[in-house]
C-alpha positions in Angstrom: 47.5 1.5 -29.3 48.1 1.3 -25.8 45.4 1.1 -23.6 43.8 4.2 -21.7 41.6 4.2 -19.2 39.2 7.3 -19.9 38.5 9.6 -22.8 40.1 12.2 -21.4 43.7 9.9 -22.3 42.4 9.4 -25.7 42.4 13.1 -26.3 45.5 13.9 -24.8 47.3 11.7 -27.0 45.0 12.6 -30.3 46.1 16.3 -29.3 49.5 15.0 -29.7 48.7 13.4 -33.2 46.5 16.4 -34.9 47.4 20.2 -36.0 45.8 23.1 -34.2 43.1 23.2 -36.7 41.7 20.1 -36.0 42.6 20.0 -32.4 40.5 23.3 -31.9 37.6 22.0 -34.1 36.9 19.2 -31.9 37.2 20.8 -28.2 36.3 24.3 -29.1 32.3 25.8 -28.8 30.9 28.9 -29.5 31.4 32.6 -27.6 32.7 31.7 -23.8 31.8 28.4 -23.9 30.0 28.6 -20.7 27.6 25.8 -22.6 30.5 23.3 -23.5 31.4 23.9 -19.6 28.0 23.3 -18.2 27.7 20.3 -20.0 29.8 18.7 -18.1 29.2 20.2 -15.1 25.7 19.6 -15.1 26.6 15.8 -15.1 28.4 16.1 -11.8 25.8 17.3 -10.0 24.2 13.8 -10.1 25.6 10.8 -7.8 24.0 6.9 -8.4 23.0 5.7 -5.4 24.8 2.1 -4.9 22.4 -1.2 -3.7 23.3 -3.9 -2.0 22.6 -7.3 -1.7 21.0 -8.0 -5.5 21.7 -10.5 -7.5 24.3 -9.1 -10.1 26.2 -12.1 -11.3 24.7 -11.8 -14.6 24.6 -7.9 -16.0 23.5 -7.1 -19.4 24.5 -3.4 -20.9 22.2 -4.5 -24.3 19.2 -2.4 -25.5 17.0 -2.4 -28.2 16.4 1.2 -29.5 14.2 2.0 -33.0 15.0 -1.6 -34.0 19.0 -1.3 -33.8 20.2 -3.9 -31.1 22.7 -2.2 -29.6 25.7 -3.8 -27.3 25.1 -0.6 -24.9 22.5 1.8 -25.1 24.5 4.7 -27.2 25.5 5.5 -30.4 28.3 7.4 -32.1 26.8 10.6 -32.8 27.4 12.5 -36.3 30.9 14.6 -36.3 31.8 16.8 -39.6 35.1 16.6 -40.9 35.8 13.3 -38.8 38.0 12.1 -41.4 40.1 14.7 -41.3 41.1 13.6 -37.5 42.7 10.6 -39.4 43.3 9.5 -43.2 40.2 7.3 -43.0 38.6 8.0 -40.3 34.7 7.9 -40.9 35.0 4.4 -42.0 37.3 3.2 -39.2 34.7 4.8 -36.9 31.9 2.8 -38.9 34.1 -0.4 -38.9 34.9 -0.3 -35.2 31.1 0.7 -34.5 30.1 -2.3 -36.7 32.1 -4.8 -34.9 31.2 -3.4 -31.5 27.5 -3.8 -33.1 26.3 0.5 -32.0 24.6 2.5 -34.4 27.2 5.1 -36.3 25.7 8.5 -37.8 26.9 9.6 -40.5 27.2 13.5 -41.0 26.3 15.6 -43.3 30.3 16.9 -43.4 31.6 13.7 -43.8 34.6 13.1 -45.7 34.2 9.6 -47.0 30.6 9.9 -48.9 27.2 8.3 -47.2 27.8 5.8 -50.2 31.1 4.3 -48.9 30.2 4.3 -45.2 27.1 2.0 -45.9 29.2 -0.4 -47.5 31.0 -1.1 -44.2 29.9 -5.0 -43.2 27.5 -5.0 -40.7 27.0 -1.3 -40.2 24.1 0.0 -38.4 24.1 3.3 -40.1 21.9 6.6 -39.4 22.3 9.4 -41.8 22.4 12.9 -40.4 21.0 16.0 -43.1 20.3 19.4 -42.7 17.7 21.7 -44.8 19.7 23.2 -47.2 18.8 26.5 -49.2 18.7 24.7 -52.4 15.9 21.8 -51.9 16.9 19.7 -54.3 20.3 19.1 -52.4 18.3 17.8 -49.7 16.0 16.1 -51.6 18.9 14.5 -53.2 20.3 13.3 -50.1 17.2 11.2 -49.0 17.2 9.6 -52.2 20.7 8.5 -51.8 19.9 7.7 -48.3 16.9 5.2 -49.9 19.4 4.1 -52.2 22.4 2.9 -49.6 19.3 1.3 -47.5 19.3 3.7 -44.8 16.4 3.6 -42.3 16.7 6.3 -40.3 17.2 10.8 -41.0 18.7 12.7 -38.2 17.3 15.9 -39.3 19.7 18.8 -37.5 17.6 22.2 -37.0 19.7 23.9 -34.3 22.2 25.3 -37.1 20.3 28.4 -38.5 23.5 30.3 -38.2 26.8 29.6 -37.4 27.9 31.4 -34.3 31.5 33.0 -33.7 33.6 30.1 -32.4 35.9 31.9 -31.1 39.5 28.8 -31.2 37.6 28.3 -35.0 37.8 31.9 -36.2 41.8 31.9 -35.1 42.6 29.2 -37.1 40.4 30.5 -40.3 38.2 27.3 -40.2 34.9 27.8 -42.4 36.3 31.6 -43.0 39.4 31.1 -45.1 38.9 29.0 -48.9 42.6 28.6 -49.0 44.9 27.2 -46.1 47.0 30.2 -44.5 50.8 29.3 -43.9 50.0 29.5 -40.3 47.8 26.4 -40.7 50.0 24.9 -43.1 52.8 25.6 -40.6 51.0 23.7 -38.0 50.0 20.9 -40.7 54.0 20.5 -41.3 54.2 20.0 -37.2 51.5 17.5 -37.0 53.7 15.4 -39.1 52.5 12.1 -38.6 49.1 13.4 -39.1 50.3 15.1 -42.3 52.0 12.0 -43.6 48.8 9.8 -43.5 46.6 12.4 -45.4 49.5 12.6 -48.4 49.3 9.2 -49.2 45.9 9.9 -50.3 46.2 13.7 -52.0 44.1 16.9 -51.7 41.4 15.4 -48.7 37.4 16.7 -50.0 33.8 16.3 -48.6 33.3 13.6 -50.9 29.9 13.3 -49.2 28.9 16.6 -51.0 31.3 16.6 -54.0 28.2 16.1 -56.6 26.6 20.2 -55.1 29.5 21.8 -56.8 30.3 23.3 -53.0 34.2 24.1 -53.9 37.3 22.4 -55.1 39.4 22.7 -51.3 38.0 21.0 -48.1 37.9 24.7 -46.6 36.4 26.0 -49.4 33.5 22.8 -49.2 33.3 24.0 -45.8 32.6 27.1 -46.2 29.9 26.9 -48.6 27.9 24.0 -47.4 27.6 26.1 -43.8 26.4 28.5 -45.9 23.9 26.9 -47.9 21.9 25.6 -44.5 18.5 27.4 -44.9 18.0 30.2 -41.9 14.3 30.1 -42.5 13.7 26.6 -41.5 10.3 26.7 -40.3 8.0 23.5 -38.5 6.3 24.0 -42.2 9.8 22.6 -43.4 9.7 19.7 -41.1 6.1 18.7 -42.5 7.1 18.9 -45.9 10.6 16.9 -44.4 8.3 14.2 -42.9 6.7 14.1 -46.2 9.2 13.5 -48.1 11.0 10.4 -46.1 9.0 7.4 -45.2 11.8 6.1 -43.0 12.5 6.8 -39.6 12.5 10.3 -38.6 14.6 12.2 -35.7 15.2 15.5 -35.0 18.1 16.8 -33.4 18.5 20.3 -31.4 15.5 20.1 -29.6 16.0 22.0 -26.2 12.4 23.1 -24.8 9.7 21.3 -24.2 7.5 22.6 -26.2 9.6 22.3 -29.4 9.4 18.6 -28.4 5.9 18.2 -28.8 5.7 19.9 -31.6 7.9 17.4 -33.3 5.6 14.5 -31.9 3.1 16.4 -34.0 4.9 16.6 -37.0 5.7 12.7 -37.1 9.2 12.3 -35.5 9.7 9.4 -34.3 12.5 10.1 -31.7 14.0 13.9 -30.3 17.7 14.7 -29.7 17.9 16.7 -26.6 21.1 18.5 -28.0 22.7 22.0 -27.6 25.2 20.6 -30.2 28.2 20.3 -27.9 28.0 24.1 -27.0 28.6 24.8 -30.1 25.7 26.5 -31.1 23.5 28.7 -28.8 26.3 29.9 -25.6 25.4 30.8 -22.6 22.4 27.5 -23.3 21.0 25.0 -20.7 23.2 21.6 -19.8 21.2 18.8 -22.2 21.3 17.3 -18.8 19.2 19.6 -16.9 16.4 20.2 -19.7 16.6 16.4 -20.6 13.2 15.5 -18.4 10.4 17.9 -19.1 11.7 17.0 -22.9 10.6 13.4 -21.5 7.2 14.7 -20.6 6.7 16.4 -23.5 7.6 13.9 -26.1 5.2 11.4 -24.2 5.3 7.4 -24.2 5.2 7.0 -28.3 8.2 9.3 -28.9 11.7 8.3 -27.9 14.4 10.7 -26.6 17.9 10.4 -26.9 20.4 12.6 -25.4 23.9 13.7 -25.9 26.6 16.8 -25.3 29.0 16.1 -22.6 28.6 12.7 -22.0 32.1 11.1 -21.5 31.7 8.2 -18.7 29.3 5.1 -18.1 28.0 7.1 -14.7 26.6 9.9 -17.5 24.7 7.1 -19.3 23.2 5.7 -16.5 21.9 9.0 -15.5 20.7 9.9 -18.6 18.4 6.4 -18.6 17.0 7.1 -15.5 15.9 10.1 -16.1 14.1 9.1 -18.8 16.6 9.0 -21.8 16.0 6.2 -24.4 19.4 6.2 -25.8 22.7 8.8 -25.5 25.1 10.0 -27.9 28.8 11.0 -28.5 30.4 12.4 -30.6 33.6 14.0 -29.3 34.9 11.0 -27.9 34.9 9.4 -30.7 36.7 12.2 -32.8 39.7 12.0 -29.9 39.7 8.0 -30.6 39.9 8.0 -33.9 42.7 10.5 -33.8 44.7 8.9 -31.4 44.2 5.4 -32.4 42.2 5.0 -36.2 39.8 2.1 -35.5 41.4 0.1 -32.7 41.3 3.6 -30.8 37.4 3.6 -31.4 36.8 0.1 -30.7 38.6 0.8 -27.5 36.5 3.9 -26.3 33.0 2.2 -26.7 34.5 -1.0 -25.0 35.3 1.9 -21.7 32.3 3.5 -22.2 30.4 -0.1 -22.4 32.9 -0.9 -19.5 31.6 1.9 -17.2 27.9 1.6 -17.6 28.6 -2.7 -16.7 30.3 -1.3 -13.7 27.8 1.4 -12.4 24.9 -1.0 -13.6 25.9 -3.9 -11.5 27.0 -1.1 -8.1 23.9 0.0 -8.5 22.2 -3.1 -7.9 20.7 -3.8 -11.7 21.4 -6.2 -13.9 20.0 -4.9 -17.1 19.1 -1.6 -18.8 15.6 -2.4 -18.7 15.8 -2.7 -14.8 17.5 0.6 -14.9 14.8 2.0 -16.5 11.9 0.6 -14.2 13.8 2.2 -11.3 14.0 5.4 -12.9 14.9 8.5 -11.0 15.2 6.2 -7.8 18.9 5.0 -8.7 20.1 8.9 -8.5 20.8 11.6 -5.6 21.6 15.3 -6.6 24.1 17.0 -5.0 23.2 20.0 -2.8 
């Protein structure tokens, strides 16, 4: 693994490693993808303004977040299928996250089941469910969650339906049960890719192998999307906070008042998420919704945010507008890919990197400071 500078390297060389389908699975979004675009952009409309003459010899990137104590204040967000980027993968993610002491989400989609990932050493792990058709799937799930000592649900409720993604519907993802020779053609080409996942035979979701979802991983796929209930209602998310006594978040929460309705239903933290742009497109920047979400959710209620945040400059806004912690997920996918674990380990110690660097310019010396300073630290760009 040779060292890169930015995730933008890391993907370039993972798009080197992975076939089409995968490659497309990971950068891809829904319709135009105006919302996967305005991510981003909405992050560059925001400069931190640098301070001089402040005691920075001593700069501290470490948070503590819903009792996780955290090396830098974000977390690897939940990605489906992540161990398809790489024979292995969810569990070198959770390894390198581990080490590198952040909190790793596991998704619902996971190859390697909830059961495995937990057993990594020193895992801080979060388990990510949706509300399937069939309730005793999900109740199951929590119970397993219990079971592997997980303290926190990421509930997901922005998934009602599965929109048209356009690069997703070339390749047959989650429309196709049985690989096409177009996609086994471009499995063949992605040889080194192909060569790690044959030493291991037929690849499932071995996170929802006991549901009876399909014998093929597109098959799994498939079903499971289908199975997420359409008629989730806030009556679903009381009888959800009913049923799991740990920690509770809720992520796909994009208005305000969706916010405070979750206060009222007993989350403990929101996800200001537009899932990547891969749900709702066109759909606000995270970014530009992220602090009347703030107000909303009040003092009690923490809010994290991710979609689109790649460098240490997007943390550091985030915080000071009012963010408790961020979250990525892409990034992770591309490092992964390119680079199995070390490749992981090496994007949070950039990312980690960044927000040192734009900490210290900006005349703080701890997250905390950061966060006292608020809005203060940033300029927008006319």
């Amino acid at each position: 693994m040779m060292a890169c500078v930015d995730s933008a390297e890391l993907q370039k060389k993972a798009e080197k490693f992975l076939p089409r389908l995968f490659r497309d699975y990971v950068a891809g979004g829904a319709h135009e993808e105006r919302t996967l675009r305005a991510n981003r952009d909405e992050f560059r409309k925001w400069t931190i303004i640098p301070r001089c003459l402040r005691d920075v010899s001593s700069v501290s990137t470490t948070t503590q977040w819903l009792g996780y104590d955290c090396s830098a204040p974000f977390m690897l967000a939940p990605v489906g299928f992540a161990g398809m980027m790489r024979q292995g993968g969810d569990l070198m993610a959770a390894r390198a996250a581990a080490k590198e002491k952040i909190p790793f989400c596991v998704s619902t989609f996971s190859i390697a089941s909830l059961e495995e990932i937990c057993q990594v050493p020193g895992a801080d792990v979060l388990a990510q469910i949706y509300v399937f058709r069939d309730r005793d799937i999900t109740r199951d799930m929590m119970e397993r969650a219990r079971k592997c000592g997980v303290r926190t649900l990421i509930l997901t409720v922005d998934t009602p339906v599965t929109p048209l993604r356009p690069r997703d519907e070339r390749n047959g993802f989650r429309r196709l049960s049985k690989s096409s020779l177009a996609q086994l053609a471009s499995f063949a080409a992605a040889w080194r890719w192909g060569a790690g996942m044959a030493c291991h035979g037929m690849p499932q979701l071995r996170n929802l192998s006991a549901y009876g979802m399909g014998h093929s991983l597109l098959e799994q796929a498939k079903n499971a999307a289908s199975q997420i209930d359409p008629g989730l209602t806030w009556r679903d998310l009381e009888w959800f906070r009913a049923q799991w006594s740990g920690q509770l978040l809720v992520k796909g929460i994009m208005h305000a008042d969706d916010a405070a309705r979750c206060v009222v239903a007993g989350a403990d933290a929101v996800i200001v998420s537009n899932h990547g742009g891969r749900q709702l497109d066109p759909a606000p920047a995270t970014l530009a919704v992220l602090p009347e979400i703030v107000q909303s959710a009040g003092q009690h209620c923490s809010v994290v945010i991710d979609s689109g945040i790649r460098r240490g400059g997007d943390v550091v806004t985030s915080l000071a507008q009012g963010a408790s912690l961020t979250a990525s997920g892409r990034p992770w996918a591309w490092a992964v890919a390119a680079g199995g674990e070390s490749g992981v380990r090496e994007m949070i110690s950039l990312l980690r990197r960044e927000i040192y660097d734009v900490l210290a310019l900006s005349g703080h010396n701890s997250v905390k400071s950061l966060r006292l300073a608020g809005v203060d630290v940033l300029k927008r760009q006319k």
